[in-house]
C-alpha positions as MATLAB code, in Angstrom:
seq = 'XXXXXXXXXXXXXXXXXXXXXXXXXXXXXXXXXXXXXXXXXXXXXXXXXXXXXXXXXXXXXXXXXXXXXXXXXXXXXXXXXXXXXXXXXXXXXXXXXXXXXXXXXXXXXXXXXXXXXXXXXXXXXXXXXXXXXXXXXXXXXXXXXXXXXXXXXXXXXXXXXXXXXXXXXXXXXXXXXXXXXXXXXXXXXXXXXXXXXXXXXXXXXXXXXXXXXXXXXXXXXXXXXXXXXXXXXXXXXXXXXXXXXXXXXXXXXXXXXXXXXXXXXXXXXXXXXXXXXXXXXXXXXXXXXXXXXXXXXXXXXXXXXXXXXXXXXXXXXXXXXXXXXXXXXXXXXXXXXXXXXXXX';
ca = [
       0.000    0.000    0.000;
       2.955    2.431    0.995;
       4.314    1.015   -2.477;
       1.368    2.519   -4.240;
       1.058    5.829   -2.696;
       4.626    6.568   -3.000;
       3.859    5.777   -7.412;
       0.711    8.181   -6.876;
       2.551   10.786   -5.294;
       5.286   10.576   -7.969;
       3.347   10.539  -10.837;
       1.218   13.318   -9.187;
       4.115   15.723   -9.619;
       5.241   14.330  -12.677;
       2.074   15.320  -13.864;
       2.098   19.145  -12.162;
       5.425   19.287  -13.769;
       4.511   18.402  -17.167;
       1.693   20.853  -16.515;
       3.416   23.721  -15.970;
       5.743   22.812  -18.693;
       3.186   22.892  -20.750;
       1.489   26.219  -19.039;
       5.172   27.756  -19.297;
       5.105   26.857  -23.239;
       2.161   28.490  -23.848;
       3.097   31.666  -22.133;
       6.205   31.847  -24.069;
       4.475   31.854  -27.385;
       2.376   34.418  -26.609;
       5.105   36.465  -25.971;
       6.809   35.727  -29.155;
       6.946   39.545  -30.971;
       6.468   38.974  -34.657;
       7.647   42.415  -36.965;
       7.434   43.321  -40.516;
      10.242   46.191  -41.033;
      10.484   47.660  -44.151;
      14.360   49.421  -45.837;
      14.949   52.221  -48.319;
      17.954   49.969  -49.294;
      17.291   47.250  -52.394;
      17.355   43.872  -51.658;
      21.156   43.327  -52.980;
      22.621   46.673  -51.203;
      24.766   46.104  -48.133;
      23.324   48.366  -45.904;
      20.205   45.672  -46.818;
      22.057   42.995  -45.937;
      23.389   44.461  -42.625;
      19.681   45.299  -42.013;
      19.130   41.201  -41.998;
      21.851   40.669  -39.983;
      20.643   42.720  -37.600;
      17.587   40.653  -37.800;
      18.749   37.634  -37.393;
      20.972   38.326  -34.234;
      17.907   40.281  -32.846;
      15.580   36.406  -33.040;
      19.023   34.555  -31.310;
      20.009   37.878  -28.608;
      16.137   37.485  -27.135;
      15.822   33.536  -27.729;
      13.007   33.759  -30.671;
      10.994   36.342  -28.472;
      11.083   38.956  -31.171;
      11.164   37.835  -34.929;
      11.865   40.593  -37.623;
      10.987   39.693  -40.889;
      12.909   42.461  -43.074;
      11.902   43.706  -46.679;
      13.331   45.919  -49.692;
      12.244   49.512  -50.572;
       9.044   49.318  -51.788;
       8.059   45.717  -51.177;
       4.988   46.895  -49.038;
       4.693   50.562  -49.022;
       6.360   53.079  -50.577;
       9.460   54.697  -48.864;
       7.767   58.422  -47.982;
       4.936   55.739  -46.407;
       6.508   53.889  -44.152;
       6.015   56.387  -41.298;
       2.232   55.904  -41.206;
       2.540   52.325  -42.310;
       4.115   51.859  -38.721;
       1.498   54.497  -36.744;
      -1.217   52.200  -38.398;
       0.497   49.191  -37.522;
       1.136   47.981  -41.522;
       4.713   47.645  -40.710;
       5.908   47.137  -37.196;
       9.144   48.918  -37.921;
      11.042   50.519  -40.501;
      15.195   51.351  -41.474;
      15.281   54.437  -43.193;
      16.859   57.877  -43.462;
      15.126   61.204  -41.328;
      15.286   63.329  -43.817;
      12.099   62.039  -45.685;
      10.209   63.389  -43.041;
      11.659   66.546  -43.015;
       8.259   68.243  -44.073;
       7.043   67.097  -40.528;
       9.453   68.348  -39.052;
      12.554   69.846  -39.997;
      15.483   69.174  -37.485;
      14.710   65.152  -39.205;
      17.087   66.941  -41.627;
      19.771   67.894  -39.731;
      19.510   65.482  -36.799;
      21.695   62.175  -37.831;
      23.333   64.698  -40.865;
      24.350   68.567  -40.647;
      26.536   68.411  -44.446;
      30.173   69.591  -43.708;
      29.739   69.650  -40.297;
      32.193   66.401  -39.137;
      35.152   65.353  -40.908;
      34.210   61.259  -39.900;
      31.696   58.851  -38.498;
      33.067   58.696  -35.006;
      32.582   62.450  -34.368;
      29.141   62.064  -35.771;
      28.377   59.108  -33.684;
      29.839   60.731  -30.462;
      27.779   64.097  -31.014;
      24.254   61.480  -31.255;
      25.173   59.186  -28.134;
      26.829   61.348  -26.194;
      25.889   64.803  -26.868;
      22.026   64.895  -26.815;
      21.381   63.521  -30.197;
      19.502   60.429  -28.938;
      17.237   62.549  -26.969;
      16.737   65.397  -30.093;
      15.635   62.863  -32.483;
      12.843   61.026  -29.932;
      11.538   64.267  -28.963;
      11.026   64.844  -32.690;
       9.517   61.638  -33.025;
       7.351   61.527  -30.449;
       5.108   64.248  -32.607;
       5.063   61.780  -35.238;
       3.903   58.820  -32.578;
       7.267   56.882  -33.492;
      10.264   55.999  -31.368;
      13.770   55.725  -32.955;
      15.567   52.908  -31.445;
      18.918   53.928  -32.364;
      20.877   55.381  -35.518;
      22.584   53.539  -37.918;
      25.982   55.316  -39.642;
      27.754   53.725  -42.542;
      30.483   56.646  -43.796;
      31.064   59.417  -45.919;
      29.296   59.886  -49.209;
      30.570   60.179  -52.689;
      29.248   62.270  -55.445;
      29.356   59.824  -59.028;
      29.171   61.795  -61.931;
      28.137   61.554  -65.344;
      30.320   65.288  -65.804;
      33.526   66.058  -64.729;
      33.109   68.557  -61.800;
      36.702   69.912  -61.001;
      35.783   72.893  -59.452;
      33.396   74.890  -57.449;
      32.382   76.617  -60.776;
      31.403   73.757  -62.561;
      28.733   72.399  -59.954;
      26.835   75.635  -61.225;
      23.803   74.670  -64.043;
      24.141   71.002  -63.215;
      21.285   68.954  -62.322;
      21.562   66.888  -59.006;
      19.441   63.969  -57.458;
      19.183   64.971  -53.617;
      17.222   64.289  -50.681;
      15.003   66.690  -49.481;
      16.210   69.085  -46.865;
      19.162   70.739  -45.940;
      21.236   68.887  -48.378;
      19.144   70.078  -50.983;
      19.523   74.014  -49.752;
      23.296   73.324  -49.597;
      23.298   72.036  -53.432;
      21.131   75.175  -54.669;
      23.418   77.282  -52.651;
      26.273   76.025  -55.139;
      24.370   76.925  -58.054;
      22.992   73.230  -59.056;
      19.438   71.923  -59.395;
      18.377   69.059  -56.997;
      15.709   66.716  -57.784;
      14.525   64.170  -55.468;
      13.976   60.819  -56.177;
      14.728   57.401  -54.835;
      17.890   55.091  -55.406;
      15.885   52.493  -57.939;
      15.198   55.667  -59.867;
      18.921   56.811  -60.665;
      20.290   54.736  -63.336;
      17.595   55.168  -65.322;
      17.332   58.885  -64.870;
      21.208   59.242  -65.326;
      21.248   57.224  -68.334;
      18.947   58.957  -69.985;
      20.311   62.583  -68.729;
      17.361   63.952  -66.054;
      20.420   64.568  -63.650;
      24.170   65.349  -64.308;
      25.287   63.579  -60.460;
      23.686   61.464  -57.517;
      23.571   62.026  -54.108;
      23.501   58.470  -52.636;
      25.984   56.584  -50.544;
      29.655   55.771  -50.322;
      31.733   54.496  -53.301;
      30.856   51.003  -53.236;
      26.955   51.908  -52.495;
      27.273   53.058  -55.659;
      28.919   50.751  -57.168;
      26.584   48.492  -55.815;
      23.331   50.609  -57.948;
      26.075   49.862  -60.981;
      26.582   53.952  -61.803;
      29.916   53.594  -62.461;
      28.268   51.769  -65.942;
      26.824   55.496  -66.571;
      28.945   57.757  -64.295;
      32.678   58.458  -65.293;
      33.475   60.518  -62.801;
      33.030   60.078  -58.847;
      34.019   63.024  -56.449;
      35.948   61.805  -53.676;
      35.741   63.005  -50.539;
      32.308   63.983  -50.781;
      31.375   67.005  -48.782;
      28.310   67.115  -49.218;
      26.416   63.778  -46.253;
      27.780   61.767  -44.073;
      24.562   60.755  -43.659;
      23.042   57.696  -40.908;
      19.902   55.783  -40.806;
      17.137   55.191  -37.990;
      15.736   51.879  -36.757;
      11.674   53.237  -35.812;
       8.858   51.604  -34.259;
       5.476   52.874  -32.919;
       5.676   54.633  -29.878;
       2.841   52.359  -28.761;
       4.503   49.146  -29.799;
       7.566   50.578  -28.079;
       6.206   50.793  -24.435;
       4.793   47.577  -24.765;
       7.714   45.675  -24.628;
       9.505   44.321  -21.455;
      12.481   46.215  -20.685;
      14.772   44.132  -21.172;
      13.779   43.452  -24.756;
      14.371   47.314  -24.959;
      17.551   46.930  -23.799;
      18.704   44.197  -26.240;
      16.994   45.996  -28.784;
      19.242   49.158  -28.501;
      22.461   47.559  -27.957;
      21.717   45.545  -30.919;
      20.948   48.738  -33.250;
      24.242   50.105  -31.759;
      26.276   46.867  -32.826;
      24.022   46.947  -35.834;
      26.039   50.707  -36.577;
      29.581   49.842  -36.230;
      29.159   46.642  -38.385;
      27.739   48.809  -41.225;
      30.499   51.221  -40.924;
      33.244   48.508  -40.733;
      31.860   46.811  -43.887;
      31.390   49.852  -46.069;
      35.040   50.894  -44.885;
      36.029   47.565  -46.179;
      33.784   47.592  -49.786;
      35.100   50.975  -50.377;
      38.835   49.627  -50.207;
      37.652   46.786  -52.334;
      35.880   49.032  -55.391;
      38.343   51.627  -55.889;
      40.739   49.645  -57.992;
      37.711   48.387  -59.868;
      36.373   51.696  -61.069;
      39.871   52.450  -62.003;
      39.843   49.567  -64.421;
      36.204   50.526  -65.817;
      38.052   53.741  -66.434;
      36.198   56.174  -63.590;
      38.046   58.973  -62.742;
      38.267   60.062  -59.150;
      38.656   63.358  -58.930;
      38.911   65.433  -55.637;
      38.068   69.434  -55.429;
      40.597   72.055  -54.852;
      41.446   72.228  -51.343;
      40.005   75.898  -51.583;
      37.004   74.895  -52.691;
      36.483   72.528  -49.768;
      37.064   75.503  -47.277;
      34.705   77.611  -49.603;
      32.080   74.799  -49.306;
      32.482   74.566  -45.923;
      31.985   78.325  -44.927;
      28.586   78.230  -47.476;
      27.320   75.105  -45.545;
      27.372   77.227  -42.348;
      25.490   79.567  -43.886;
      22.812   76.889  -45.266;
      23.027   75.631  -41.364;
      22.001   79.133  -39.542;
      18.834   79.469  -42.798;
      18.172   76.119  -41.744;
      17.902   76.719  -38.163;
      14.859   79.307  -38.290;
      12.889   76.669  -39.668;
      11.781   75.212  -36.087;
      13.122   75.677  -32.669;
      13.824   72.208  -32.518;
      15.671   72.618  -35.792;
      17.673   75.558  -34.071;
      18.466   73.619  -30.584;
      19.947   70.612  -33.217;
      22.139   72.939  -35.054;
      23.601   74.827  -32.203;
      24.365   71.705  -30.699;
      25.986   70.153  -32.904;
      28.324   73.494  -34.002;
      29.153   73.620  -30.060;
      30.621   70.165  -30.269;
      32.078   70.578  -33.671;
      33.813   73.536  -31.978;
      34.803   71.539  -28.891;
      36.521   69.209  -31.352;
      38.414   72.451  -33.068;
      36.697   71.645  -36.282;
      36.089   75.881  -36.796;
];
């Protein structure tokens, strides 16, 4: 008899056990986070590819509690839609650049990318997590009902060319793809005309001769939209963005999650931003001695004409600055730190 009530009691808790095994299982599927984040970036781009990197270290870093399922530009909304497509819960998140939604708002412009400001990433990077920049961009969001996790830098831009563009002078007539914003005030300010457009747009429209030059990402981002094939000329160092990307979600979706998913979530984007600048640092090295064989030349300005850039930048920056008081508070903080770095 002792025999059999010792079995009962032992399978009794084997039984509680599996229960709450069970119980425990069910718990931890309903927790499972399942996102839909959209890029700006085609599918083949590396900043793409980073973007599913990220992804896929975000499902091992929480142990399959959040899954992001990344797509290209376009592949569900278009890239000036993604904002609402996240506020109406379309998307879940999206990787883009701030400047498209400069209309809103227009420190988005200047916040991750004040042209001529910083002569590298790491300045740039130190002005966003340790100057304030973190802070400026979610108080801008939080009109919008978004929440940047965290900025994503990849390096300094280069300007391909389709026209040799040796000098200041010569910018003046030509006919420039740029985003909207500040960049675009800098590139009227040289005497150009900016139209905006996105990447999957530019070969076509340089091929056929709608623009003279590109604004879009470091040599090998370039290389990688193939306009060396229509651009002979690339000018290197580019003055004009060294621009960084956000990682956004709903503000909503945001405060719903545990804290320490937020916390893995932003030290992820953070490792997600030094990878992407390490790789493109990398490609570039790699693609230079290729567009030398295909016969682009690289062709850097005058160093007067840098300094004479430089000094009409400033003066796009304080134009720029009336434009909000938020836009004002990012400017002036970001010339006080370029001045504690003895960059004026």
């Amino acid at each position: 008899m002792k025999d059999k009530k010792f079995v009962r009691i032992i399978l009794s808790v084997l039984f509680f056990l599996l229960m709450m095994g069970t119980i425990g299982t069910e718990i931890y599927a309903a927790e499972k986070i399942k996102w839909a984040a959209q890029s700006i970036f085609p599918a083949g781009d590396s900043l793409y590819k980073e973007f599913v990197s990220f992804a896929e270290r975000v499902k091992v870093a929480t142990n399959d509690r959040i899954e992001i399922t990344t797509h290209p530009v376009g592949a569900i909304v278009g890239y000036r839609e993604m904002v609402d497509a996240v506020k109406t819960n379309i998307l879940q998140a999206y990787y883009s650049s701030p400047t498209f939604q400069s209309g809103k708002e227009p420190a988005f412009s200047v916040i991750n990318n004040l042209p001529n400001c910083y002569d590298n990433v790491m300045q740039a990077d130190s002005w966003f997590y340790h100057k304030g920049g973190l802070k400026i961009s979610r108080e801008a969001h939080s009109k919008l009902g978004t929440y940047p996790v965290g900025t994503v830098f990849y390096g300094r831009e280069h300007l391909p060319s389709k026209v040799p563009l040796r000098t200041l002078a010569d910018f003046k007539g030509k006919k420039i793809r740029v985003p909207e914003g500040v960049e675009a005030m800098l590139f009227t300010a040289l005497g150009t005309g900016t139209v905006s457009m996105p990447g999957s747009e530019l070969y076509t429209a340089l091929e056929k001769g709608v623009i003279d030059a590109a604004d879009w990402g470091t040599r090998s981002m370039n290389f990688q939209l193939g306009l060396h094939e229509v651009c002979k000329y690339s000018i290197e160092p580019g003055f004009h963005s060294m621009g960084a990307l956000e990682f956004v979600v709903s503000k909503k979706t945001w405060d719903s999650l545990p804290k320490d998913l937020q916390q893995i979530l932003e030290s992820m984007v953070r490792e997600w931003s030094w990878n992407a600048v390490s790789r493109i640092l990398k490609e570039d090295a790699e693609v230079g001695p290729k567009l030398k064989q295909m016969g682009v030349e690289i062709i850097s300005l005058p160093a007067e004409d840098y300094v004479k850039i430089r000094k009409i930048s400033q003066g796009v920056w304080l134009e720029w600055a009336k434009k909000s008081p938020l836009c004002k508070q990012v400017i002036d903080s970001h010339i006080a730190f370029a001045k504690e770095l003895g960059l004026f």
